[in-house]
C-alpha positions in Angstrom: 0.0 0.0 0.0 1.2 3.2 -1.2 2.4 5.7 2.0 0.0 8.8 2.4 1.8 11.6 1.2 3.3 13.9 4.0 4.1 17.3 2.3 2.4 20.1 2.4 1.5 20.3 -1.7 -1.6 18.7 -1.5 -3.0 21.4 -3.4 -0.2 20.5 -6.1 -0.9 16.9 -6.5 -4.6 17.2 -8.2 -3.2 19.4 -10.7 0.8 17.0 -10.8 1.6 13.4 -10.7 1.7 12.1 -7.4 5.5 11.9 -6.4 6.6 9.4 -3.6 7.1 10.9 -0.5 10.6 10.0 1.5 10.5 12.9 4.3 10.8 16.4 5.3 14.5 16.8 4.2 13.4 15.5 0.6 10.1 17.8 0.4 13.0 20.4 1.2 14.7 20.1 -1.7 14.0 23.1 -4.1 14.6 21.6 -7.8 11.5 18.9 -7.0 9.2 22.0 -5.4 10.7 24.0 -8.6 9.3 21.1 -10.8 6.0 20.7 -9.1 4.9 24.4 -9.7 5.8 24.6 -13.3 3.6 21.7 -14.2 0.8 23.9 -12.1 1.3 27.4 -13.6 2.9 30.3 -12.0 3.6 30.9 -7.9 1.4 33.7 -7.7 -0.2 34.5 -4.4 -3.8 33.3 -4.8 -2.0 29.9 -4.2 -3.1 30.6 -1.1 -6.9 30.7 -1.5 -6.3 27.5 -3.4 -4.6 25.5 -0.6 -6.8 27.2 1.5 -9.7 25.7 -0.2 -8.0 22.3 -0.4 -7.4 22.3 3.4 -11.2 23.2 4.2 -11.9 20.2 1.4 -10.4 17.4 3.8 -12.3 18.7 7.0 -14.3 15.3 7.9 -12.3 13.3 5.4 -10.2 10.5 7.1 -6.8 11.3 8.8 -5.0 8.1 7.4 -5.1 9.6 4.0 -4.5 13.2 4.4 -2.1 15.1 6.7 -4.5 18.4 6.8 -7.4 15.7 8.2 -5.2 14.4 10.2 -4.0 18.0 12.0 -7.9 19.5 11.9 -9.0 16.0 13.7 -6.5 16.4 16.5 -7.6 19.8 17.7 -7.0 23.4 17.5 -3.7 22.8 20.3 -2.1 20.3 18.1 -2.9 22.5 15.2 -1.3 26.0 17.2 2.0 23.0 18.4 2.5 22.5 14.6 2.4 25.8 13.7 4.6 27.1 16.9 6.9 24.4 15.7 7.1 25.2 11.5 7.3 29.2 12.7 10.4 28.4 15.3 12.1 26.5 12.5 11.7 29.2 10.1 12.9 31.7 12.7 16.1 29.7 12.6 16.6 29.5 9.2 16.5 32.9 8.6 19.0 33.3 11.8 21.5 31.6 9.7 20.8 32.7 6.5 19.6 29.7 5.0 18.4 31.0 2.1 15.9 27.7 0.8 15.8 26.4 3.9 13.8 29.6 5.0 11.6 29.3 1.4 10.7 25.9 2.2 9.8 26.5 6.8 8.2 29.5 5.6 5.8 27.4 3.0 5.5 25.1 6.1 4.3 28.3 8.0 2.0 29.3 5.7 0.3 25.8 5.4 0.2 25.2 9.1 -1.4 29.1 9.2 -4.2 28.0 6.9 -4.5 24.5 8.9 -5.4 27.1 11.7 -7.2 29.7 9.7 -9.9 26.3 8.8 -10.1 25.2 12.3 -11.1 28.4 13.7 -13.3 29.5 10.7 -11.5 32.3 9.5 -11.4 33.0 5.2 -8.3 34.2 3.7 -10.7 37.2 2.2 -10.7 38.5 6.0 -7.0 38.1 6.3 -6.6 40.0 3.0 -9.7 42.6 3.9 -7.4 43.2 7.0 -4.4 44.0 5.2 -5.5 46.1 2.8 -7.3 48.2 5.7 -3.7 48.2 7.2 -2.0 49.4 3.9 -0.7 53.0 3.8 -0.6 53.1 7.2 2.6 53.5 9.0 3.1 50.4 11.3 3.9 53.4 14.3 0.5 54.7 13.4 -1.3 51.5 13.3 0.4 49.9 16.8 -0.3 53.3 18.6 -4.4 53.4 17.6 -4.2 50.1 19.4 -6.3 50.1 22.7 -3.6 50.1 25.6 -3.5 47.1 27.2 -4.4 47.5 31.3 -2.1 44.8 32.5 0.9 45.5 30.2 
């Protein structure tokens, strides 16, 4: 029986052949992501909508075949531990200036982000609404119009 593929390019295998999976240090490798993506089109952003969509598609599916049912059936604190976990190693990546390694944590980031993002019922188009109220507006500004926090 064929192993359930682990990566995070679920998304990318509807659209791609299947490729076997062999572990995080292989999904790592940029010339197979590199691959992947030109037989899909070109990265632009609304590949996360897409994933997003794909993630919310395996909600209630079964966990033995699919690592995003898997994550959404163990709970929002295994779902937050994943995504501590992805955001740490990214953090360290870019610490030592591992220039792919940090391309590839920060595509785990962004996957375990959306993981979350399903769990707790939140659309991407609220994410994006929110940024585009924040653009043009210093980051000073935008921290100071903050309500003050009484126990800080």
């Amino acid at each position: 029986m064929a192993k359930p593929e682990k990566s995070r390019k679920n998304a990318l295998a509807k659209a791609a052949p299947a490729k076997p999976a062999s572990g995080k240090a292989a999904a790592r490798k940029a010339p197979a992501a590199t691959i992947e993506i030109e037989a899909v089109g070109p990265a632009t952003p609304d590949v996360l909508d897409r994933l997003f969509d794909v993630v919310e598609s395996r909600r209630g599916t079964d966990p033995s075949v699919s690592h995003s049912a898997r994550l959404l059936a163990r709970g929002r604190r295994k779902i937050a531990q994943k995504f501590g976990e992805e955001a740490v190693e990214c953090l360290i990546e870019a610490v030592a200036g591992n220039r792919e390694e940090l391309i590839s944590e920060s595509a785990d980031v962004l996957y375990h982000l959306i993981v979350m993002w399903v769990d707790a019922g939140v659309k991407p188009a609220e994410v994006w609404a929110e940024l585009l109220r924040r653009e043009g507006t210093s980051g000073v500004a935008e921290k100071a119009a903050r309500p003050r926090d009484p126990l800080a």
